[in-house]
Backbone bond lengths (Angstrom), bond angles and torsions (degrees), N, CA, C in turn:
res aa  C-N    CA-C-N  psi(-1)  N-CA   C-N-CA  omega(-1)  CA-C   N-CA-C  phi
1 X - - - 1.462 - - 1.526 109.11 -
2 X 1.265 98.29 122.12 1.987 98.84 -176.29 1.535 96.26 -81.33
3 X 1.372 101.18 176.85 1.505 119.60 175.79 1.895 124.09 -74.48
4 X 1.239 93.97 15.35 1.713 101.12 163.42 1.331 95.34 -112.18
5 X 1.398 145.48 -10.78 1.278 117.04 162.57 1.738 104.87 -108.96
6 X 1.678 107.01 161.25 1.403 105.28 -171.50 1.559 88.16 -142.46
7 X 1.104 117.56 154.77 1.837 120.56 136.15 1.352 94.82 -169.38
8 X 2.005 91.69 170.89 1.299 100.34 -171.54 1.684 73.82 -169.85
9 X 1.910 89.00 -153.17 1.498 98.66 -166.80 1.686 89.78 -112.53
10 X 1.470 123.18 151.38 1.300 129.34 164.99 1.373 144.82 -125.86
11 X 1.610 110.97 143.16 1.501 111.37 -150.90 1.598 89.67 -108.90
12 X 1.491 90.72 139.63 1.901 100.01 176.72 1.621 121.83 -97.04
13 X 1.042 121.30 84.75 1.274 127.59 163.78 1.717 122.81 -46.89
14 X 1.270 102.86 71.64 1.853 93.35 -167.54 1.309 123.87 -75.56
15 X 1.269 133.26 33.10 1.589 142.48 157.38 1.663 102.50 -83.34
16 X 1.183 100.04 152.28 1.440 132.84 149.70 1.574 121.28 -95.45
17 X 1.448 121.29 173.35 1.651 124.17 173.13 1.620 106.26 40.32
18 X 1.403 128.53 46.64 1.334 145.10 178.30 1.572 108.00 -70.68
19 X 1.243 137.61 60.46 1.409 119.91 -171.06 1.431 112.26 -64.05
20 X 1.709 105.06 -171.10 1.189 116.07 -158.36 1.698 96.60 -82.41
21 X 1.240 136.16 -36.32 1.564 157.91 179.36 1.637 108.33 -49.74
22 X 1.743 100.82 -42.20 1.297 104.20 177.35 1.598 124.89 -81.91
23 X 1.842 114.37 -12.68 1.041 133.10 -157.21 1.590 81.20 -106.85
24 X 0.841 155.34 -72.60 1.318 158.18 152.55 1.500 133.12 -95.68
25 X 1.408 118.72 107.98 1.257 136.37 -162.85 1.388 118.58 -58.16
26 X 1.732 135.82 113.92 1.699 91.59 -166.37 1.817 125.12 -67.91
27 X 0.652 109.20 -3.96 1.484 121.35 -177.00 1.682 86.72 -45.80
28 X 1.667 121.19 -61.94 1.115 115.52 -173.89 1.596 122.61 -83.62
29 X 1.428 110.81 44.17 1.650 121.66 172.26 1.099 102.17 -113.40
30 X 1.114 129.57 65.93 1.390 123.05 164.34 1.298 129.09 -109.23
31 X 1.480 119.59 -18.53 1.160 122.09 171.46 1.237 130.23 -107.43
32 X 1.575 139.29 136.65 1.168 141.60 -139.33 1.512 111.31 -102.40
33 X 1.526 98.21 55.07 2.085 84.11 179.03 1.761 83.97 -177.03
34 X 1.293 89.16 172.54 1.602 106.83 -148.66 1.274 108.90 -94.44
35 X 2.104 131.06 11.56 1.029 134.15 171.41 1.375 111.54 -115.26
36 X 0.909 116.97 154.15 1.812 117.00 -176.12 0.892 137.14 115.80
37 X 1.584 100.58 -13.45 2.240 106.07 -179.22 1.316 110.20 -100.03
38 X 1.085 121.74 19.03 1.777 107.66 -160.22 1.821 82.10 -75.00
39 X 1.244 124.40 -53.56 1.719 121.68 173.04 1.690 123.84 -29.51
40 X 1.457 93.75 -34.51 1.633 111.29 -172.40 2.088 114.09 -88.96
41 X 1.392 98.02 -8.72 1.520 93.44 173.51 1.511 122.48 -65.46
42 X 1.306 110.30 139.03 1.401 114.47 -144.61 1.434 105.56 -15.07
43 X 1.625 91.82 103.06 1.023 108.52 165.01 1.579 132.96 -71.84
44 X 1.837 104.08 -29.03 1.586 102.17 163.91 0.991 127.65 -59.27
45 X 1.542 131.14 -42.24 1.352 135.12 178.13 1.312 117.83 -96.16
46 X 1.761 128.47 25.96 0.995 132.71 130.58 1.347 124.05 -58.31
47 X 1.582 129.37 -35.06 1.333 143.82 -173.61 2.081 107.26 -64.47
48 X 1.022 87.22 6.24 1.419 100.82 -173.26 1.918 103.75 -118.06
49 X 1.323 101.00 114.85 1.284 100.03 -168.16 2.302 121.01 -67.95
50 X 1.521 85.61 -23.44 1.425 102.78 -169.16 1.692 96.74 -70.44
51 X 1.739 111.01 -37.79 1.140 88.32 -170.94 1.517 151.80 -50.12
52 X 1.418 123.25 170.30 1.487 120.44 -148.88 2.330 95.91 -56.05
53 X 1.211 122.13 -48.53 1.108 165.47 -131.32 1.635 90.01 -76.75
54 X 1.701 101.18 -64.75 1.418 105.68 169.29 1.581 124.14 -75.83
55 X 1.037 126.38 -25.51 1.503 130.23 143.37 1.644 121.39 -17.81
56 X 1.362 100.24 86.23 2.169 102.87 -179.48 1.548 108.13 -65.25
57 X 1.593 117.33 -16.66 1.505 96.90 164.18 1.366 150.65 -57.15
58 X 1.596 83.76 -18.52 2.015 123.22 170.87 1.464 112.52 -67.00
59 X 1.509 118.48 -41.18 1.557 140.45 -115.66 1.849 87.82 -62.47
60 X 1.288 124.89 -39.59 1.211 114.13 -158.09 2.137 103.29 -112.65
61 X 1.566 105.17 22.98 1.438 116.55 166.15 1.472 118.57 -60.37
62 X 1.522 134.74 118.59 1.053 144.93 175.52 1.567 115.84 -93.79
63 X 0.939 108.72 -21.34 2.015 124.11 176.37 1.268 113.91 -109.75
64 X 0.978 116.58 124.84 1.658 125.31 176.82 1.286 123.16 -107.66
65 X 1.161 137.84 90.63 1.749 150.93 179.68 1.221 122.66 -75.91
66 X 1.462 98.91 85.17 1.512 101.87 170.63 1.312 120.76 -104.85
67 X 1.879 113.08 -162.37 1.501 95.61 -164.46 1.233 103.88 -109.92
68 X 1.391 127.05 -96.83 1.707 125.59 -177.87 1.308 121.82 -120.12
69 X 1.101 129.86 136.73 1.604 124.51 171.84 1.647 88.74 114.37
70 X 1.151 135.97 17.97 1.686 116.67 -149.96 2.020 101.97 -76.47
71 X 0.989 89.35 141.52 1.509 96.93 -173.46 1.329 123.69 34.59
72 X 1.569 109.10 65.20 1.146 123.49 138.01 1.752 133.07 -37.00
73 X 1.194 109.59 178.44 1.996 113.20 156.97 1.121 91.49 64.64
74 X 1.635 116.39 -152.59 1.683 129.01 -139.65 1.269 85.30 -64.29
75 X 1.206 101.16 179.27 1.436 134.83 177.37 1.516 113.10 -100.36
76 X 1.543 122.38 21.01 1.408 112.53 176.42 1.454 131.38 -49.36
77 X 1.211 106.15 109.41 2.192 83.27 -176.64 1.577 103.03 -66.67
78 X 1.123 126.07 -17.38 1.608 121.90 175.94 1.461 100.28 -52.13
79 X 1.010 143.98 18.84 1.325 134.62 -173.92 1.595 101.98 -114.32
80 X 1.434 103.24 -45.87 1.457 112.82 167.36 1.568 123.56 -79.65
81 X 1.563 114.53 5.65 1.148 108.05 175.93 1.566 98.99 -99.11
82 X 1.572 107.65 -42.60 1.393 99.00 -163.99 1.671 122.60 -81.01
83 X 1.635 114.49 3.16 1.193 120.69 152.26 1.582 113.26 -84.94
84 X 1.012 119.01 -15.36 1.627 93.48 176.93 1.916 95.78 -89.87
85 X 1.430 100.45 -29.33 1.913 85.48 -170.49 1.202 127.91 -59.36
86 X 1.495 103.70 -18.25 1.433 132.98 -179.15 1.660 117.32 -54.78
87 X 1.401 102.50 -37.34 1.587 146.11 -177.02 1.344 141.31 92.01
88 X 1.644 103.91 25.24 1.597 123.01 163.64 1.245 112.67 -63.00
89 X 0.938 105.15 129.06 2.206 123.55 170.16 1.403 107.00 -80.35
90 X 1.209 109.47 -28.70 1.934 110.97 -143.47 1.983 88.53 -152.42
91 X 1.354 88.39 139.92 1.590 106.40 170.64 1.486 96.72 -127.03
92 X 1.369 124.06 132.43 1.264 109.81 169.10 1.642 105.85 -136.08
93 X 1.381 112.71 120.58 1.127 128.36 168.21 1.334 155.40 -104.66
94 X 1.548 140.79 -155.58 1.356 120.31 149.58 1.367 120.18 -71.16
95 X 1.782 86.92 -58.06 1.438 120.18 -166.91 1.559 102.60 -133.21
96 X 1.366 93.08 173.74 1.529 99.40 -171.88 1.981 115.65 -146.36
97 X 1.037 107.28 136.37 1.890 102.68 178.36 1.578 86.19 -50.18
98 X 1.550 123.22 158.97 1.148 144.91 166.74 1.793 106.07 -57.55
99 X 1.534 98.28 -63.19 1.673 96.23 -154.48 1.520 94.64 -67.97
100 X 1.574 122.84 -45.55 1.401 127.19 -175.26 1.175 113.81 -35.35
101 X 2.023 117.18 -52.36 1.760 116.40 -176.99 1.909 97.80 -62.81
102 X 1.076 142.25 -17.70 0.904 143.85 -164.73 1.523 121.69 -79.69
103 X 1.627 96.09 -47.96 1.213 97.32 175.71 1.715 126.79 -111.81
104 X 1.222 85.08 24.54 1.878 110.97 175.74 1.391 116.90 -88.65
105 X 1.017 87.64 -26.95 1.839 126.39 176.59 1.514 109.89 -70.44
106 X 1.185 124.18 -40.35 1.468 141.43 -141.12 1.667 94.32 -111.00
107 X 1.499 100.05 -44.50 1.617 113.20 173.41 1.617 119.14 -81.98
108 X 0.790 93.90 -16.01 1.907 99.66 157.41 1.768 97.31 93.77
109 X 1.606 103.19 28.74 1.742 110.38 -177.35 1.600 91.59 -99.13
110 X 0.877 109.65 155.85 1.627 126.08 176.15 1.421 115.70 -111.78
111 X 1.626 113.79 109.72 1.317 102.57 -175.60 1.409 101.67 -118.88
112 X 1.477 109.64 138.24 1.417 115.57 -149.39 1.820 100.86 -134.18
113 X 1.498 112.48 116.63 1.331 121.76 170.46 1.398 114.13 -73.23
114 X 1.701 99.38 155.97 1.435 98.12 -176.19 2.107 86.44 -161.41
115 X 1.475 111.90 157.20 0.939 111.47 168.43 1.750 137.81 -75.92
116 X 1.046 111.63 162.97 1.723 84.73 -157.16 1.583 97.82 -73.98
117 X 1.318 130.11 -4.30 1.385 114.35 176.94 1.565 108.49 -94.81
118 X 1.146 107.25 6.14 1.663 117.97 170.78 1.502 97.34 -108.43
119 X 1.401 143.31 7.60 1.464 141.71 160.67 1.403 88.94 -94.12
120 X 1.440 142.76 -60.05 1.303 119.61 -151.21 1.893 112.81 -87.94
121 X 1.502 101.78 -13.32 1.275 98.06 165.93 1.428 115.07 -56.41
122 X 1.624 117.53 -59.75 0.892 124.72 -171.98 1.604 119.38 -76.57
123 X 1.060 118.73 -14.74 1.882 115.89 146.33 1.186 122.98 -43.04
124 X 1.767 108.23 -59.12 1.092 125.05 177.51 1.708 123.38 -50.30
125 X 1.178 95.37 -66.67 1.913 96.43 162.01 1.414 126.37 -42.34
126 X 1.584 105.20 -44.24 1.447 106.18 -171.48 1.297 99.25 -60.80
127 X 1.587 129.25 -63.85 1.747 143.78 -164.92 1.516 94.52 -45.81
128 X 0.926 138.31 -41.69 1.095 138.53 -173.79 1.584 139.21 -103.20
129 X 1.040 119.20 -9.47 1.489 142.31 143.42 1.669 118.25 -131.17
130 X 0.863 135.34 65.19 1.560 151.85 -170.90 1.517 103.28 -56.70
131 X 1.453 129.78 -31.23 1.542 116.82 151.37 1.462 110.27 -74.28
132 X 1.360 130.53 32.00 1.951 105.34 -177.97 1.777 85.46 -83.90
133 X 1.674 95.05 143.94 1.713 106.26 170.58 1.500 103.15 -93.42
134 X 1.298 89.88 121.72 1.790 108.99 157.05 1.175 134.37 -91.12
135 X 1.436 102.79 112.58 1.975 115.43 170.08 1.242 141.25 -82.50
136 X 1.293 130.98 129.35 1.253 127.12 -174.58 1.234 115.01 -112.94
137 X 1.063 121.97 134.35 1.494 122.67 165.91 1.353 104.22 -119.44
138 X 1.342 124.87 134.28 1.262 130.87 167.16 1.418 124.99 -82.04
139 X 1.505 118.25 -71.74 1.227 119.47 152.37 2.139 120.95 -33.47
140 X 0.846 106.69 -53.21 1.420 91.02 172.25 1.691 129.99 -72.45
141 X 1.475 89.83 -15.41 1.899 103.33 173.47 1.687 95.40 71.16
142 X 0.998 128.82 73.03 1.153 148.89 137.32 1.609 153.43 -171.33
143 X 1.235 137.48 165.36 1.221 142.42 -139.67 1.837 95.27 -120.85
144 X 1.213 130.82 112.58 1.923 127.20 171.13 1.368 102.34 -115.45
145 X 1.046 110.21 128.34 1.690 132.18 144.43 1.554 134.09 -154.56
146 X 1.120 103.69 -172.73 1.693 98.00 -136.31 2.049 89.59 -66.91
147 X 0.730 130.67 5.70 1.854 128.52 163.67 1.558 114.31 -94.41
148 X 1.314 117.37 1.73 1.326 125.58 179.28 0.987 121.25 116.52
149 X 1.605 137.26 -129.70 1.416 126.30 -160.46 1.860 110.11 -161.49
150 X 0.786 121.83 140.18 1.856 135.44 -179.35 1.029 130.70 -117.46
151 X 1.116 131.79 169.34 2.009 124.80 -178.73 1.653 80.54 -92.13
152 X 1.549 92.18 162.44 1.348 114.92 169.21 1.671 117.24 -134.15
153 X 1.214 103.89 91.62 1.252 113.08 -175.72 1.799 146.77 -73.44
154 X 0.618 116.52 112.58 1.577 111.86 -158.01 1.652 98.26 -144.69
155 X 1.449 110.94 135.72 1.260 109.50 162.77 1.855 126.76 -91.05
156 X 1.249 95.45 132.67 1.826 115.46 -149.87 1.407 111.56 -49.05
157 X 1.845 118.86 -22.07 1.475 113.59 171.50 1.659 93.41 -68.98
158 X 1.305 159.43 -69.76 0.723 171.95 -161.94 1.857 110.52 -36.95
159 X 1.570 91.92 -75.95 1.206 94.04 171.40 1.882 144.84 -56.42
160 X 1.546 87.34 -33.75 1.540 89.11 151.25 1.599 121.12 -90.69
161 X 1.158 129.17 -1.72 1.587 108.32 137.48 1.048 133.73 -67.37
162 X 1.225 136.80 -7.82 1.510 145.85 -171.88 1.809 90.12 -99.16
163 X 1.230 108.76 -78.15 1.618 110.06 -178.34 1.353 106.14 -16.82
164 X 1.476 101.20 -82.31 1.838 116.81 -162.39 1.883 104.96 -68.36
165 X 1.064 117.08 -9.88 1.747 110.30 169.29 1.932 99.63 89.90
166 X 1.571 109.88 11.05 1.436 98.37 -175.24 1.223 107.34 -64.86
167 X 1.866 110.55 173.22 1.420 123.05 150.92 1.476 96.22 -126.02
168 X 1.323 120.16 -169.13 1.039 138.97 -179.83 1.635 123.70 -40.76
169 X 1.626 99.48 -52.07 1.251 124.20 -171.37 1.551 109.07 -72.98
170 X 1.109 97.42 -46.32 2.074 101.31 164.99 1.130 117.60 -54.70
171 X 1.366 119.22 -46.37 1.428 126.45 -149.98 1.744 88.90 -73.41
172 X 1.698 118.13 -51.35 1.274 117.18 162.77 1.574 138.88 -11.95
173 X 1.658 75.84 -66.29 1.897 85.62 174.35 0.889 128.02 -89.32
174 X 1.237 125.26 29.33 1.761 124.15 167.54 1.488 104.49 -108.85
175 X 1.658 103.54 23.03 1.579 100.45 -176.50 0.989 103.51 -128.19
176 X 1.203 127.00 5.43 1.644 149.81 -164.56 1.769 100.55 -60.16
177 X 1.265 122.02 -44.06 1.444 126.13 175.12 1.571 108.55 -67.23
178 X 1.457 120.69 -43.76 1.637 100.33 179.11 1.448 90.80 -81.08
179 X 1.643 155.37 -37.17 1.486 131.63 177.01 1.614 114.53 -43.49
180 X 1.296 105.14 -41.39 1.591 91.31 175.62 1.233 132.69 -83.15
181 X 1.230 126.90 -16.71 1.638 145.11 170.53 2.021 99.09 -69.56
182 X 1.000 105.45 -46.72 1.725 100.98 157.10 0.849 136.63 -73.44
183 X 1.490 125.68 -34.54 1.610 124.29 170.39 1.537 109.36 -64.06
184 X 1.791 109.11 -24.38 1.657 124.13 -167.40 1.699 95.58 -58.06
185 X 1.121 116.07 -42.98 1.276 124.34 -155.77 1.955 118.58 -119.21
186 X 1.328 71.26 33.71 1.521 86.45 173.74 1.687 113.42 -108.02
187 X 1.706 124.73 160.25 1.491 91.95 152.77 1.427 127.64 -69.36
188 X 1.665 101.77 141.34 1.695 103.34 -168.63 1.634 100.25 -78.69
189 X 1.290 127.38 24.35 1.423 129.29 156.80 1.547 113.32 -66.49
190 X 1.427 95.32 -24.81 1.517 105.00 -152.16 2.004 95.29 -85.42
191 X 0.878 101.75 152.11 1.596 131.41 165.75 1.848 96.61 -32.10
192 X 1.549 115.90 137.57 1.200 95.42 150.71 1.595 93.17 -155.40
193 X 1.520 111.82 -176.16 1.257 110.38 -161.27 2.001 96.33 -113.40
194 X 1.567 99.74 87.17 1.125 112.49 168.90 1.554 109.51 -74.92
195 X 1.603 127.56 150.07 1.413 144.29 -164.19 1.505 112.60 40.90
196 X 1.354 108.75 33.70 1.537 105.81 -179.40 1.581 121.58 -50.04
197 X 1.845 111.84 -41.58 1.087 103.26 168.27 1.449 131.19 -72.16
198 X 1.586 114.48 28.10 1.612 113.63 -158.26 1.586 86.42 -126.04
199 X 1.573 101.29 -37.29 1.595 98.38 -171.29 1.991 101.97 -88.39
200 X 1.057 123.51 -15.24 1.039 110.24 177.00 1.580 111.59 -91.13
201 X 1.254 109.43 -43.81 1.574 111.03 176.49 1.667 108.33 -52.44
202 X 2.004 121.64 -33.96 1.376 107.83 170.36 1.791 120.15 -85.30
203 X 1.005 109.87 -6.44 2.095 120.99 154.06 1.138 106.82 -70.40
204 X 1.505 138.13 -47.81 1.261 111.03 179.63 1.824 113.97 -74.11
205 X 1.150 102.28 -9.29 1.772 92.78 -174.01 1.366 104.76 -84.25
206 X 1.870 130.85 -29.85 1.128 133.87 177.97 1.338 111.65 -72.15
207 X 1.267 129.55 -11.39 1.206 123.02 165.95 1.457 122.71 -108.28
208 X 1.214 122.71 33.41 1.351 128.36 177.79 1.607 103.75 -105.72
């Protein structure tokens, strides 16, 4: 199964306006690297035994269904670390904070729109059969499980970075033929970006 299709099992987060503060507390930002929070996801409303989180019917959920507004406020990427460390693949929501879909993206998390009557279907199913398996298809733009089926929304620069495994620096060089047909026809006084594939191929290794 390639990375346009997904499933797993899914946990229902039934709030709305979920910020990033509530998803991870800063108290628990203290450490500088991208393993270690899956313990720290909302950690306040872990202290609550009922919650969805402490629930073992969840225990082995890879998708998380929430409702609208989802990670709002700061811009912590600890928010996106400590839901994937946790071991969610897939967030699927209404809506989403801007920088969060951004850098969920970047972290190799999949954040996946859905309409809000495709959030409460799928609340609904989960609360009530908590093993139903959920499917994704990307390319076909939709979401199946055992209550039926939803659009799956994603905008298409996005989604074919997730598909094909790009980052930034890839996505770059597959444009490398129209950069040179422009630099061709520029004045050659002008600046151009000689060994681009040498200096970008050694940026992507410094940032790994």
């Amino acid at each position: 199964m390639g990375r346009e299709r997904i499933q797993g099992y899914g946990m229902p987060l039934v709030r709305n306006n979920v910020d990033t503060d509530q998803i991870i507390p800063a108290r628990f930002c203290y450490q500088p690297k991208r393993i270690g929070h899956g313990e720290s996801l909302f950690g306040n409303w872990r202290q609550d035994p009922s919650f969805v989180l402490n629930d073992p019917r969840y225990s082995d959920a890879t998708i998380l269904v929430a409702g609208s507004e989802f990670a709002t406020g700061s811009s912590r990427e600890y928010a996106v670390w400590a839901i994937k460390d946790y071991g969610f693949q897939v967030v699927i929501a209404e809506s989403f904070g801007d920088i969060f879909y951004k850098n969920a993206i970047i972290n190799d998390l999949l954040p996946l729109q859905t309409t809000e009557e495709g959030i409460e279907l799928l609340w609904e199913t989960l609360i009530h059969a908590p093993k139903s398996n959920i499917q994704i298809d990307l390319e076909k733009e939709v979401i199946c499980f055992e209550g039926g089926s939803v659009p799956a929304i994603m905008d298409p620069h996005f989604k074919k970075k997730y598909i094909l495994n790009l980052d930034d620096i890839s996505l770059t060089l597959e444009d490398v033929g129209n950069i040179d047909t422009y630099e061709a026809a520029r004045n050659p006084h002008l600046a151009t970006t000689l060994n681009r594939v040498e200096r970008f191929s050694h940026a992507g290794r410094s940032n790994e």
